[in-house]
C-alpha positions in Angstrom: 82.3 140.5 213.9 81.2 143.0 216.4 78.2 144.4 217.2 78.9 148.0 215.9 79.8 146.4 212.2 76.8 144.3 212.4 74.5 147.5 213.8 75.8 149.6 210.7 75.6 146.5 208.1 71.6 146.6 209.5 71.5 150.1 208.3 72.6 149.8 205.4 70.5 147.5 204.1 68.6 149.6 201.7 64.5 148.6 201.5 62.5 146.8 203.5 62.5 142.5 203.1 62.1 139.2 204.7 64.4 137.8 207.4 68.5 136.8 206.7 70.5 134.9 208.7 74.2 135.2 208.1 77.1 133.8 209.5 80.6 135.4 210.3 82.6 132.1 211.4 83.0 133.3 214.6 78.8 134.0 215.3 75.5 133.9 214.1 72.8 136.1 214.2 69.1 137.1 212.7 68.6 140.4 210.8 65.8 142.2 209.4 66.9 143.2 206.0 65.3 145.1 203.3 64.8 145.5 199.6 65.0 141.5 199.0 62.5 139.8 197.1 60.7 137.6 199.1 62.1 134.3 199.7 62.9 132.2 203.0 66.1 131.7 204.3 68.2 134.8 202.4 71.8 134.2 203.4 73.9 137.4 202.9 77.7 137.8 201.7 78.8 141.2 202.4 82.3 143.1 202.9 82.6 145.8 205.5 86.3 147.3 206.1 88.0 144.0 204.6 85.5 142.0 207.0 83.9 139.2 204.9 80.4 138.1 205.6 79.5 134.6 204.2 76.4 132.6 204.1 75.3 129.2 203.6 72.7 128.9 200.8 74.1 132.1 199.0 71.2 133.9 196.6 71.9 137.7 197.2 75.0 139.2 197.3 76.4 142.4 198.7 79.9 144.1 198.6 79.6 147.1 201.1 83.0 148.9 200.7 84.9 151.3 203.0 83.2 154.2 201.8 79.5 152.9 202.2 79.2 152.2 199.0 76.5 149.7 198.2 76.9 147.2 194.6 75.1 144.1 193.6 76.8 141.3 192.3 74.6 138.9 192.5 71.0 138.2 193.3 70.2 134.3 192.1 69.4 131.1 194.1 71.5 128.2 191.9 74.5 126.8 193.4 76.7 127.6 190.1 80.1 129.7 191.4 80.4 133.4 191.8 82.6 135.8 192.6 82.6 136.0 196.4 83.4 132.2 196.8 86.5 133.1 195.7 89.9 135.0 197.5 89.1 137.3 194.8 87.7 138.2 191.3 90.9 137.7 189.3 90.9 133.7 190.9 87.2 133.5 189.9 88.1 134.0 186.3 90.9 132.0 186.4 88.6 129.1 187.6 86.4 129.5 184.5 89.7 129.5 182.2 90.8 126.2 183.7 87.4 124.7 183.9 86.9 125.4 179.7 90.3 124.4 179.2 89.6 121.1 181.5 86.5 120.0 179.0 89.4 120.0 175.8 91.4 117.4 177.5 91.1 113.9 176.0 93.6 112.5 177.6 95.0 112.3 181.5 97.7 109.2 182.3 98.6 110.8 185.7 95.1 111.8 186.8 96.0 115.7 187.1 92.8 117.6 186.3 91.0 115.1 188.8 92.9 118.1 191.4 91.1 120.8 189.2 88.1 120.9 191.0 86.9 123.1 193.8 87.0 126.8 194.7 90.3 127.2 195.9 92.3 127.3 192.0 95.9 127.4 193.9 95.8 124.1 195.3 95.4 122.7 191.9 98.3 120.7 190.4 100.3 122.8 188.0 99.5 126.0 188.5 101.0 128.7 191.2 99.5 131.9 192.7 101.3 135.2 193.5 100.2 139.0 193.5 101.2 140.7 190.2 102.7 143.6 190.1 101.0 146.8 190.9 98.4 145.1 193.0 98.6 143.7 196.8 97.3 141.0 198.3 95.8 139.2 195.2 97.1 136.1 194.5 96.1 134.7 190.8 97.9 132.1 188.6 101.9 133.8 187.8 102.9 130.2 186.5 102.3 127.2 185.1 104.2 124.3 184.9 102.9 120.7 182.9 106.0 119.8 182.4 105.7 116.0 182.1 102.0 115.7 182.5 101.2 114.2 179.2 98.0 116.1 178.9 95.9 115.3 175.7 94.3 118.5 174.3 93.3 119.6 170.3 94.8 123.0 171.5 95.9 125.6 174.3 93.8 128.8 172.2 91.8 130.2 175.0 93.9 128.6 177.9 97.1 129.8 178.1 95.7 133.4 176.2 93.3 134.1 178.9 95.1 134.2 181.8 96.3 137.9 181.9 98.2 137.9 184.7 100.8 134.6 183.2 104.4 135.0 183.7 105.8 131.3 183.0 104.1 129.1 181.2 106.4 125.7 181.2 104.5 122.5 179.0 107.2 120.1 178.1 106.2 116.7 177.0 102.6 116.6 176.6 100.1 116.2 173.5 99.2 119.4 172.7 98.1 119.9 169.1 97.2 123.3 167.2 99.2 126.2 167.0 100.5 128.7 169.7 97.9 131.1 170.3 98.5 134.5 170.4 100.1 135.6 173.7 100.5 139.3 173.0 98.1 140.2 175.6 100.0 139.2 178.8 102.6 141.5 179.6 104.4 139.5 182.3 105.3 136.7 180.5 108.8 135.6 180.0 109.0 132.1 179.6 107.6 130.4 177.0 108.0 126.3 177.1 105.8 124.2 174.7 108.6 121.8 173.7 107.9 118.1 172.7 104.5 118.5 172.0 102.5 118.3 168.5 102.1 121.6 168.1 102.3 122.9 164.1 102.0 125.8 161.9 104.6 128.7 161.1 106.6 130.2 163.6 104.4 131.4 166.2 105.4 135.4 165.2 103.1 136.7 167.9 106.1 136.0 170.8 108.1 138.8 168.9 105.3 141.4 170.9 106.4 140.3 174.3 108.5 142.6 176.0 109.6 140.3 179.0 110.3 136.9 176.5 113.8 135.9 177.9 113.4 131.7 177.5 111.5 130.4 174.2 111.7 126.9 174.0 109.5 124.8 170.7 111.6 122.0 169.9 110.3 119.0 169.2 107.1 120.1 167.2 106.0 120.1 164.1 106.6 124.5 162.9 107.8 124.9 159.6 108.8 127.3 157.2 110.7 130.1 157.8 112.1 131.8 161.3 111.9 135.7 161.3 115.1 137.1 161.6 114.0 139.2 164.3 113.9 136.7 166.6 117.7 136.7 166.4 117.9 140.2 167.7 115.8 140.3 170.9 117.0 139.9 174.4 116.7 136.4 174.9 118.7 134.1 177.3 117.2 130.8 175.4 116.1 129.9 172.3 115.5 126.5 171.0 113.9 125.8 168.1 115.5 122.3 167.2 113.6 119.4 165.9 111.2 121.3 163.8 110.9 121.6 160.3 112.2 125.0 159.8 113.8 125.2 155.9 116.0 128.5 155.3 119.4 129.8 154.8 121.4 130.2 158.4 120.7 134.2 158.8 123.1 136.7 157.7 123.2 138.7 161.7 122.6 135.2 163.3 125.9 136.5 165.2 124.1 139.2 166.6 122.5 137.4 169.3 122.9 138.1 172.7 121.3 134.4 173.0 123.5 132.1 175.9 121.7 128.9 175.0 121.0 128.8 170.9 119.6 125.5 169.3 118.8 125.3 165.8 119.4 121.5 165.3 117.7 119.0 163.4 116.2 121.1 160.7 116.8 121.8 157.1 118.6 125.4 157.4 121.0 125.3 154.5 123.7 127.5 153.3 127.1 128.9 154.7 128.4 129.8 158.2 128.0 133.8 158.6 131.3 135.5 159.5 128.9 137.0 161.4 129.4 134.5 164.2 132.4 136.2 165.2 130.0 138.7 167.3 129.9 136.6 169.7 133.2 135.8 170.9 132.7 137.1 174.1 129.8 134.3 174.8 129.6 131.3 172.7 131.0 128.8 174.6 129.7 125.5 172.6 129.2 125.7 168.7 127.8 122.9 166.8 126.5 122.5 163.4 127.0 118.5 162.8 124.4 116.0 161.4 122.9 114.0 164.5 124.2 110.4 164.0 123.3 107.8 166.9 127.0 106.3 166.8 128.1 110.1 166.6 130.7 110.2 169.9 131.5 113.8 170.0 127.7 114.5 171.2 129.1 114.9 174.3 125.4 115.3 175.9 126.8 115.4 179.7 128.6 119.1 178.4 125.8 120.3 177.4 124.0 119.8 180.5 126.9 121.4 182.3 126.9 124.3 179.9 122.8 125.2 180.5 124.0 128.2 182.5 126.7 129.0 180.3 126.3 130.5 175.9 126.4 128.2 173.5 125.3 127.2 170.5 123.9 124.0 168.6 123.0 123.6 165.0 123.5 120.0 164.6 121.6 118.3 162.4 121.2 120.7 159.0 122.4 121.1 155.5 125.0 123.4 155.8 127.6 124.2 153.1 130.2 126.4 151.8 133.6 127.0 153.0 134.7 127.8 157.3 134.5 131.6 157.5 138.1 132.5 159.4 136.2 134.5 161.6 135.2 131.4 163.5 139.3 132.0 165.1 137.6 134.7 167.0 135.5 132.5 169.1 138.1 133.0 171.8 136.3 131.6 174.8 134.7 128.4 172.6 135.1 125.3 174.4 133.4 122.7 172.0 133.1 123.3 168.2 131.1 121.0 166.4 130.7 121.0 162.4 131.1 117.5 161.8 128.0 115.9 159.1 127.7 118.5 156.8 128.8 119.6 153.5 131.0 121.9 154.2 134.0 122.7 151.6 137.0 124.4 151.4 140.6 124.1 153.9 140.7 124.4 157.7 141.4 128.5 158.4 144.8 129.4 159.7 142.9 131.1 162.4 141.3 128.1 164.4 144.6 127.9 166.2 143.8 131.0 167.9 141.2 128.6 169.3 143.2 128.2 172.5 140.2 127.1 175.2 138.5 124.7 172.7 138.7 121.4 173.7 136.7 118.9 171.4 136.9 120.3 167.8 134.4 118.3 165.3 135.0 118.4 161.3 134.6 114.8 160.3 132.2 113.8 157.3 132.7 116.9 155.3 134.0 117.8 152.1 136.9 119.8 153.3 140.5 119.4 151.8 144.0 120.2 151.3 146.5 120.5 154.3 145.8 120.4 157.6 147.3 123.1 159.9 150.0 122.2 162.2 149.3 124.6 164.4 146.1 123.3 164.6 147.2 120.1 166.3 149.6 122.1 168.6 146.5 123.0 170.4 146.5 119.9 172.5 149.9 120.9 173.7 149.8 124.9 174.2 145.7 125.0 174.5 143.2 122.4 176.2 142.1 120.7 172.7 141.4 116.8 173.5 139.8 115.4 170.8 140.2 116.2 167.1 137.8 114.5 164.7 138.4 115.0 160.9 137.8 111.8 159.0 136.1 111.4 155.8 137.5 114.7 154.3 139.5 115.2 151.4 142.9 115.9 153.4 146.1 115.6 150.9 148.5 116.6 153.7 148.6 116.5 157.7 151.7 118.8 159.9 154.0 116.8 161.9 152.2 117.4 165.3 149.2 115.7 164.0 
């Protein structure tokens, strides 16, 4: 600090008072200051042209901005936190958020709120500072990730909600209870993980509002009732909803989505296949609807890890009936089709032997009968099929190739 900053910080002090020593980290001096109550010792924390001014025993504090313009923030003697302890005022509420939030949790195996502590928020475990958009140099919490943490909490309603600035909020495997709150108040989010948690309620509807959602992800919780078909039409990369206890008919449009990664297993949606899966022949890559059985082989688990990046879909694990709609032939760049477990009636359609890039086709434990197309098994010969499952069906007759 030089002595022309500290000559015009003298002048604009704006009434007469006691002495204040302040510090700069670089010197210290002794200043007559005025318009402060009377009490010994006054440290002053001031701004002049982005230099900051901070004091030891803080109990008056003064933001002077470029333009001389003079605003109290503060003016008590506790040691509680304020504002100009922190980088800025946006970390200051994030601090309060986390230290509510840190009170709910009643349970901690890996000790990671014992990091939550202090004025610096971006050192804490889990969360991660950058500038949102519009703004410069004001770092605030742009993610969180708990993946794995096992927190304990009764729920995340005035966490997660309050921190306006969130763009990834990622809380796999932890105890979370309660319901998701309603997010529809932070504009940058676009991925939303609260899988394997015990979170429960209806579908949390409020997601629908958020223009950015590209990855949902609430499997393995305890949501019931009915999905909104609108979720089937928004830009989404991901969305997994397995694992819950979702009861409907498959949706008419469920074709429609532009989803790569769609999981709708272990539930109790019911009814047919829509033709209108054959939207998506240009993307699904993996398609399965089968029953999850432990001893269930064509789970090939290691695909589907190779396949993140890549559309598919997975509804393993439902009550599906009704005949094969022959627009499933379409599915022209389908590598794995899975509707093994199911109830699922009628013959095989001629078309699956346009199916010329699938390679593990799954219709075993079905109801399905009468011949099975030859040119169906020609597919390990003139296409990349290597395993075809279709036991327990009602087959009367099987082509030579098979």
């Amino acid at each position: 600090m030089n002595a022309g900053a500290g000559a015009d910080l003298r002048r604009k002090a704006w009434a007469r008072g006691p002495e204040c020593k302040w510090t700069t980290g670089f010197e210290s001096k002794t200043h007559g200051l005025r318009g402060v109550n009377s009490q010994a010792d006054i440290i002053l924390v001031g701004k002049i042209n982005g230099a900051v001014l901070r004091g030891q025993h803080l109990c008056f504090c003064v933001y002077l901005e470029p333009r001389r313009r003079r605003r109290i923030l503060r003016t008590n003697s506790s040691s509680r936190p304020h504002p100009c302890d922190f980088s800025n005022e946006k970390q200051f509420l994030a601090y309060k958020v986390i230290q509510r939030f840190k009170k709910t949790i009643t349970c901690d195996p890996r000790n990671i709120t014992q990091t939550w502590s202090g004025y610096r928020p971006c050192t804490y475990r889990g969360f991660f500072f950058e500038t949102p958009p519009g703004l410069t140099n004001t770092p605030t919490i742009a993610s969180i990730d708990f993946n794995g943490y096992r927190l304990c909490s009764p729920a995340l309603t005035g966490f997660v909600d309050n921190l306006p600035d969130l763009a990834l909020f990622h809380a796999n495997s932890n105890n979370f209870s309660g319901t998701v709150p309603n997010l529809s108040n932070l504009p940058f989010l676009y991925e939303l993980d609260v899988s394997n948690n015990h979170l429960s309620g209806n579908f949390p509807t409020n997601v629908l509002r958020l223009s950015n959602l590209t990855f949902l992800d609430i499997r393995f919780n305890r949501f019931a009732g009915s999905v909104p078909g609108f979720i089937f039409t928004l830009r989404l990369d991901y969305l997994c909803l397995n694992n819950n206890q979702f009861d409907q008919p498959l949706p008419a449009d469920i074709g429609n989505s532009p989803v790569m990664y769609l999981t709708l297993a272990n539930n109790g949606f019911t009814g047919p296949l829509p033709p209108s899966i054959c939207n998506a022949s240009n993307t699904l890559l993996e398609v399965k609807f089968a029953t999850f059985k432990a001893n269930l082989a064509i789970l090939n688990f290691s695909l589907i890890k190779k396949a993140v990046s890549s559309p598919q879909v997975l509804f393993l694990n439902n009550h599906l009936s009704g005949c094969l709609p022959a627009e499933i032939g379409s599915l022209k760049k389908a590598t794995v089709f899975d509707a093994g477990y199911n109830q699922l009636t009628g013959t095989i359609p001629s078309s699956f032997a346009c199916l010329l890039k699938i390679e593990q086709l799954n219709l075993a434990v079905n109801k399905l009968y009468g011949e099975v197309p030859d040119a169906l098994c020609r597919l390990a010969d003139v296409g990349r099929l290597l395993n075809l499952s279709l036991s327990q069906n009602y087959f009367t007759k099987i082509g030579p190739c098979c």
